[in-house]
N, C-alpha and C positions, 0 to 999 in steps of 0.2 A: 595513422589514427589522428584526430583531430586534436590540436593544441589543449593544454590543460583550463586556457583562460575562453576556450572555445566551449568545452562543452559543459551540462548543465543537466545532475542527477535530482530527478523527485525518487520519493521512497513512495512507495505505493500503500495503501491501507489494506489491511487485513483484519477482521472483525476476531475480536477476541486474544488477537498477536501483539499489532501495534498499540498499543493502548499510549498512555500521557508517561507512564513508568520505563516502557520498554523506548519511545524516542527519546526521553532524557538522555538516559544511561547511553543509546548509541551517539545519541548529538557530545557527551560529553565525552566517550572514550575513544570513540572513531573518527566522528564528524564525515566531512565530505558531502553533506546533502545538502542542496540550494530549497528544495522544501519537503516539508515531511505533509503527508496529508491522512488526515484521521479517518477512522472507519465512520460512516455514514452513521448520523441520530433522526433517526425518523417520530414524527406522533406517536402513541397511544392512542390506545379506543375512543379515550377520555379525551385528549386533544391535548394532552398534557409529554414534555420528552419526560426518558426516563433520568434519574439524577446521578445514575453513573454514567451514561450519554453524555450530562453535562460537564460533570466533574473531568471527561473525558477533551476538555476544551475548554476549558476556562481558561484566560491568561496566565492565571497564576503556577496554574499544573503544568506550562507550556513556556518556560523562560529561557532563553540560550539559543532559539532557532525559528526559523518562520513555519506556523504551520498553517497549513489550510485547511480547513473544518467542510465538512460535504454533508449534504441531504439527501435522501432519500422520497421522493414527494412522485405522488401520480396526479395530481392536480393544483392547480393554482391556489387555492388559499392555503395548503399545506405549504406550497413552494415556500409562497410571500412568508407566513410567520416563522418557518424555521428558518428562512434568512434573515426576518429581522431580529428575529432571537441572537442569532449570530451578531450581525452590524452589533446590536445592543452590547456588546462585549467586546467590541473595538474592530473587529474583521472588515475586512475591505473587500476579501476574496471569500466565493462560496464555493465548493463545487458540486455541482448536478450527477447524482451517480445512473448513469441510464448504464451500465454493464454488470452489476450483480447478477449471476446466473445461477445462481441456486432457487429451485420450483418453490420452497415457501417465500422466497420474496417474486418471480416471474409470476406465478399465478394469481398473484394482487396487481398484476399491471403493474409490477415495481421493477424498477434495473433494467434489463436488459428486455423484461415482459414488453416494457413502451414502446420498444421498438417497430414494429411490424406497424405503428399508427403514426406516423409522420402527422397527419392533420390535427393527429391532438396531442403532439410533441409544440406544434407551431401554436393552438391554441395556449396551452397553458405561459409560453413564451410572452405569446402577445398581452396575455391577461395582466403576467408578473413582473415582467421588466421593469415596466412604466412606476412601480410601487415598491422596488428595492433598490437598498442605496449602497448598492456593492459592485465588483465587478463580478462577471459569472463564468464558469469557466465549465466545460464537462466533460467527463471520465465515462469512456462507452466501449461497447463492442460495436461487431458490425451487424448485427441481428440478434435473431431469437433463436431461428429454427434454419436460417442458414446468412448466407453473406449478401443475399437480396434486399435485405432491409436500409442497408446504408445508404445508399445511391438516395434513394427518397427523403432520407432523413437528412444527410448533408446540403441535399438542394431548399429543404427548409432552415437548417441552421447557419446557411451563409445569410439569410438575407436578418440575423441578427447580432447584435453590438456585443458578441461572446471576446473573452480574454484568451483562450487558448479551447484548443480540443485534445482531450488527451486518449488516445485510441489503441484499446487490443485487438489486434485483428482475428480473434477468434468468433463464433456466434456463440449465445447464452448456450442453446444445447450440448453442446461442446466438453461442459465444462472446463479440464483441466487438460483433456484430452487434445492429443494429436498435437498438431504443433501450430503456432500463430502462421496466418498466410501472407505473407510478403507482397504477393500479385495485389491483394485486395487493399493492402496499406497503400504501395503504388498509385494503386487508378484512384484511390479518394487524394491521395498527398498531389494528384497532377486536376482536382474539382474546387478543393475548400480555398475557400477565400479567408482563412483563419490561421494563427502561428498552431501547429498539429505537432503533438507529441507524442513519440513512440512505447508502447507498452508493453511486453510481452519475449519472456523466456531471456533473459540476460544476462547468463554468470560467469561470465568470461571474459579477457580483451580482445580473442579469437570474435567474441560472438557481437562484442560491439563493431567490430571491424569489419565484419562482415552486414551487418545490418548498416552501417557508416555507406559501404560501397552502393549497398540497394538502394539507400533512401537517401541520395544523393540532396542535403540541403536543412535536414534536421539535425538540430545542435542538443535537443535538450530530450532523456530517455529517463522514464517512468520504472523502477526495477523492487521488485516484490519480496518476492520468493529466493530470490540470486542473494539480495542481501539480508535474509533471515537465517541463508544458510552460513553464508562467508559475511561477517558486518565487518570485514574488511574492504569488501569488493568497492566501495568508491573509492578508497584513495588507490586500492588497484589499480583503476581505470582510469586516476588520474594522472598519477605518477608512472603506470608501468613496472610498478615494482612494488615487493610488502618491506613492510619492518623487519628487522633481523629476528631472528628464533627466539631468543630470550624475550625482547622486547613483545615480538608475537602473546608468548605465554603470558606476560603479566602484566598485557591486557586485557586477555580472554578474563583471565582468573577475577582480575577489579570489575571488568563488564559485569561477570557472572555474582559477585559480591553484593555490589549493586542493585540487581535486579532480586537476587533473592529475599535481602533486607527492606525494599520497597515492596514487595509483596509479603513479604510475612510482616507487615506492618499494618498495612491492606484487606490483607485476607479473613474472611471470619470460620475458622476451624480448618484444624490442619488438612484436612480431607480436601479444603477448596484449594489449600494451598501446594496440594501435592497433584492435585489437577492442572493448577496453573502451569504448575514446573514441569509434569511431564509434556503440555503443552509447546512451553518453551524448548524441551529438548528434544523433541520432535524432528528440531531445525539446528538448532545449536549442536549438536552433535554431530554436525560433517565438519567441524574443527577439528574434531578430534583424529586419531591414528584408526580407528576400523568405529565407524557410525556406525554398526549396527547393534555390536556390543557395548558401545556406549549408550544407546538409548536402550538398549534391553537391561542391561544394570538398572535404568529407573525405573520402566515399564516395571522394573519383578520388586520393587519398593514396597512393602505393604506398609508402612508408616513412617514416619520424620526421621524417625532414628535411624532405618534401613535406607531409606534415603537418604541424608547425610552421608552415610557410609558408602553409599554408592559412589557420591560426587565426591568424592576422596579418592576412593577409587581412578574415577573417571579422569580426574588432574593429576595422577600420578601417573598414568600412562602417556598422560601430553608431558610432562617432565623430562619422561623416559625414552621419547621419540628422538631420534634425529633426523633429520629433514634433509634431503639430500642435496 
């Protein structure tokens, strides 16, 4: 595996997961991520973002770690103001999100929808470059409806002044399904004329080493879902090794402190906020000794008090493990 001072982890955005609360708390109990990048703030009907969008990026919600802030835009003048909204706030970095594959945002031409239009992937490029004063960087897949799209879209976006490509090799339809194609990261990592970042399916040191031997020349891996479930998995993969058991535990326990006190701070009625959490436990619970009973403890919550009682529950059994 590649030296610790060699390689270079982003944390991926997830709408509604990562928010400004949830990268504090790991930038402050984990760390290990070189940049965290926020879930995409796109317009309104109005033309107006929405204000937890912004509050989701402001400097001040985002202190301790570098994050990069992304748009969501299917045309040029959307591009230009939501980035210079950004600049306006001190960013340097925007990122283009052309890989959302979920049908309410593909069937607006949004995400991964622009794909299949190279010509007017290039159009809006040409329009908005020239008019933003940042660098631009973009987060994609390799299509819509299958891994055709890219070839045309990469032969348009080398011939522009982009900072990085950060690519899943899956298509929009795809969803979550099946597994990233390797072959198809290959033939574009052997066309772009751009530093190209790897995305997709990475919770392991097995699976970085494995993807290490494929993509023979890429130092720096985009990783999601690997560390919502383990927010240990960077210094995993940097050191080769976790923290001792005790020390494991009472991390978990401050991360999870943390996060629930910034949201019930946050939140307006306990009902958002028992949404939120089951949200978070969703992922947080393969920490634990058997994740499925640990997420079903909060699944069966019917209010604050039965959920508190759960996650009592749930940290006495991490207490009670020994780890072999």
């Amino acid at each position: 595996m590649q030296e610790e001072t060699d390689i270079k982890i982003y944390f991926a955005p997830l709408k509604g997961l990562t928010d400004y609360i949830y990268r504090s708390a790991h930038a402050k109990f984990f760390g290990g991520i070189d940049k965290y990048f926020a879930p995409y703030i796109t317009l309104q009907n109005n033309g107006t973002v929405k204000l937890s969008h912004l509050r989701d990026v402001i400097p001040e919600n985002n202190r301790g770690y570098q994050l990069i802030p992304q748009i969501l835009a299917g045309n040029s003048t959307d591009f230009v103001l939501l980035s210079r909204i950004l600049t306006d706030k001190g960013y340097d970095e925007v990122n283009w999100n052309l890989g959302c594959p979920y049908p309410m945002v593909t069937n607006k031409g949004l995400g991964s929808g622009l794909l299949p239009y190279a010509g007017y992937i290039k159009s809006i490029l040409e329009e908005s470059l020239p008019k933003v004063d940042c660098r631009i960087s973009i987060k994609m897949r390799t299509g819509l409806k299958s891994h055709d799209d890219i070839f045309n879209v990469i032969e348009i976006l080398n011939e522009y002044p982009l900072c990085e490509i950060i690519l899943h090799p899956r298509f929009g339809k795809q969803l979550y399904n099946g597994i990233p194609d390797p072959k198809v990261f290959s033939a574009v990592q052997k066309i772009i004329k751009h530093k190209i970042v790897y995305n997709g399916e990475i919770g392991s040191i097995k699976d970085l080493v494995i993807n290490n031997e494929l993509f023979n020349g890429i130092n720096t891996w985009m990783i999601g879902r690997g560390i919502l479930k383990n927010p240990f998995l960077p210094f995993l993969l940097r050191n080769g090794c976790l923290p001792g058991t005790e020390k494991k535990r009472e991390i978990l326990q401050s991360f999870y402190n943390e996060i629930f006190f910034q949201y019930s701070n946050l939140m307006n009625g306990k009902s958002h906020l028992l949404m939120k959490m089951e949200n978070f436990w969703s992922y947080y619970c393969f920490n634990f000794p058997d994740p499925h009973k640990t997420f079903k403890r909060i699944k069966k919550a019917a209010n604050i008090i039965k959920y508190e009682a759960a996650v009592l529950e749930n940290f006495k059994t991490l207490l009670n493990y020994e780890e072999d």
